[in-house]
C-alpha positions in Angstrom: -25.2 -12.4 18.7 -25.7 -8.6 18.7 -25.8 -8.2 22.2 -22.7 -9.4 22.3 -21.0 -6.4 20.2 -19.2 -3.9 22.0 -21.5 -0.9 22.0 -20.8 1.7 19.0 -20.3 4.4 21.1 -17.4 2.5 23.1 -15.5 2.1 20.4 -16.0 5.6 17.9 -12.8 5.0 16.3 -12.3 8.5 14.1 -9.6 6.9 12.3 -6.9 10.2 12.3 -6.9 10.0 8.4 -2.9 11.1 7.7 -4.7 10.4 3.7 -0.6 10.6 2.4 -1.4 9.9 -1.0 -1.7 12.0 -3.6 -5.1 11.3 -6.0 -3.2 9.4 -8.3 -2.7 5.6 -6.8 0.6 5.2 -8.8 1.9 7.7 -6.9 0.7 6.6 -3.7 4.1 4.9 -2.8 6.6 7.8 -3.5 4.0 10.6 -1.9 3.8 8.5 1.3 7.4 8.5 1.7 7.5 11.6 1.2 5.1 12.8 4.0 5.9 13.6 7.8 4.8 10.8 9.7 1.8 11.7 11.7 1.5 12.0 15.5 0.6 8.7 17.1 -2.6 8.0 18.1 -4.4 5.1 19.1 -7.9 4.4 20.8 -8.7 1.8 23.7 -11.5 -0.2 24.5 -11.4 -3.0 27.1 -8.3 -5.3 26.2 -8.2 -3.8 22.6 -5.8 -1.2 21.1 -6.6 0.4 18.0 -3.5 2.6 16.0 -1.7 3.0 13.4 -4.9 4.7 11.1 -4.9 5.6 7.7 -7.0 5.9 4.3 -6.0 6.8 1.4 -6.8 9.6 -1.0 -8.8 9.3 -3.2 -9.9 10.8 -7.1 -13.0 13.2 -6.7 -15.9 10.5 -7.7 -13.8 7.7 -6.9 -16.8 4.5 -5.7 -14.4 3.2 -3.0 -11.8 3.7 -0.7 -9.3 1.8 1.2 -8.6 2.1 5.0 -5.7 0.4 7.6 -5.6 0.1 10.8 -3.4 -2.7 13.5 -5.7 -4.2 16.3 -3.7 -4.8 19.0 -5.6 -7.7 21.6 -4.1 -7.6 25.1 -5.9 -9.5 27.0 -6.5 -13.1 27.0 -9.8 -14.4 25.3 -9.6 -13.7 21.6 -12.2 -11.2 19.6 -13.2 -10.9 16.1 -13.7 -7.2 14.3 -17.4 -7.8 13.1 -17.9 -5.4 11.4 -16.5 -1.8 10.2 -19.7 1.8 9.6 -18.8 5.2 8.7 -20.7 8.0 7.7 -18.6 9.1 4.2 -19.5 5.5 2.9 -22.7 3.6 2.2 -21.0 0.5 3.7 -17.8 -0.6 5.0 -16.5 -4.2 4.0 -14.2 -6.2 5.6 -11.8 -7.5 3.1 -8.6 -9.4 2.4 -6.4 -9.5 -0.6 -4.3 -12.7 -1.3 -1.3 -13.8 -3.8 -2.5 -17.4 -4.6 -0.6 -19.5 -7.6 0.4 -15.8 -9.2 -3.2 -14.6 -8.7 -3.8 -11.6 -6.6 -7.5 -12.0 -5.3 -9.5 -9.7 -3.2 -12.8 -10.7 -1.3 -14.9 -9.8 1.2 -14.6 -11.5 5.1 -18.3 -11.6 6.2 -17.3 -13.8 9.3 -15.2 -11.0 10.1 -11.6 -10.7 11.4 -10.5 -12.8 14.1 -8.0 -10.7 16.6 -6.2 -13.4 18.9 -5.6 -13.1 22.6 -1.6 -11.1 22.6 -1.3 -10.9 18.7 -1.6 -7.6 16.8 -3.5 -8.1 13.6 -2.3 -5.4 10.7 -4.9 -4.1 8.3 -2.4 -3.0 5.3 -2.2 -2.7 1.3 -2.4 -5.9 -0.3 -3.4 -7.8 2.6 -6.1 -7.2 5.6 -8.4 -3.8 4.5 -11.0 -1.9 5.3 -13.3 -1.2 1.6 -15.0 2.0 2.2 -18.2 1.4 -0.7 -20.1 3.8 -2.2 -18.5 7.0 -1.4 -20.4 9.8 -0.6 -17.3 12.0 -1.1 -13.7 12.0 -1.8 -10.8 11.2 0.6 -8.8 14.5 1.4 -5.6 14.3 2.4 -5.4 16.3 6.0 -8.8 15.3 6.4 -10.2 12.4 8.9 -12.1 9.5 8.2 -14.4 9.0 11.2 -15.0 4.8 11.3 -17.0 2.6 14.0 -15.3 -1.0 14.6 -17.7 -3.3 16.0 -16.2 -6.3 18.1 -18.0 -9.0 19.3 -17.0 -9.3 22.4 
C-alpha cells in the first residue's frame, strides 16, 4: 500500500502557522478574534487543495499540540489523508473528537481520513484534528509549523 502514497516531497505542506492563541487555552477564543486574519495560502497537489492552516499555541513544555487544516478534493476518485509527520513532534495522530449522549470523546483515526471526490473535509476544534505528540518544543505564535500529509493516492 505505500507505493501508493503520494511522495512526501509532493506534498511538504509547511502549514503557515498564524498560532493566534495566546498560551493560555481559555483564552484561545477571544485572542483569535482578536487577531488579523492571515494572508491566504494554500498548497496543491494533483486534484487536492490544502488551506486554511493553523496550530495553536501552546504553554512552554506543553506534550501536544493541536493543528487544522480543510482538504479540498477536486477531482473525481476519492483519497484518504493517511497519515500526518512533522519534525517539532515525535508523531502526528490523526484524530477526531465527537459529542455522543453528552460525552465529548476524542480518539485516534488509524484508517485515516477519507477526502471524497468534490467535498472539502475541515480539520477544526472539537471535530477533525491534527494531535501533534510529544513535542519537541512549544508552538509560537508568528512561527510556522512545517507538516507532511501523506495521501494514498
Amino acid at each position: 500500500m505505500k507505493a501508493n502514497y503520494l511522495a512526501a516531497a509532493a506534498l511538504a505542506v509547511a502549514m503557515a502557522a498564524s498560532l493566534g492563541l495566546a498560551a493560555a487555552p481559555a483564552q484561545a477564543a477571544a485572542t483569535m478574534a482578536m487577531q488579523p486574519a492571515p494572508a491566504p495560502r494554500s498548497w496543491t497537489a494533483g486534484d487536492l487543495v490544502v488551506s486554511g492552516a493553523y496550530a495553536r499555541a501552546t504553554l512552554p513544555h506543553a506534550p501536544v499540540g493541536g493543528g487544522f487544516i480543510a482538504i479540498a478534493n477536486n477531482g473525481a476518485a476519492d483519497d484518504t489523508l493517511v497519515s500526518a509527520t512533522s519534525p517539532l513532534a515525535g508523531s502526528v495522530e490523526l484524530h477526531q473528537m465527537k459529542l455522543s449522549n453528552g460525552i465529548m470523546s476524542m480518539r485516534p483515526l488509524p484508517n485515516g481520513v477519507p477526502i471524497p471526490a468534490g467535498k472539502t473535509v475541515t480539520f477544526s476544534p472539537s471535530g477533525l484534528h491534527l494531535m501533534f505528540m510529544t513535542l519537541k518544543g512549544a508552538f509560537v505564535e508568528g512561527k510556522t509549523v512545517p507538516v507532511t500529509l501523506t495521501f494514498a493516492r
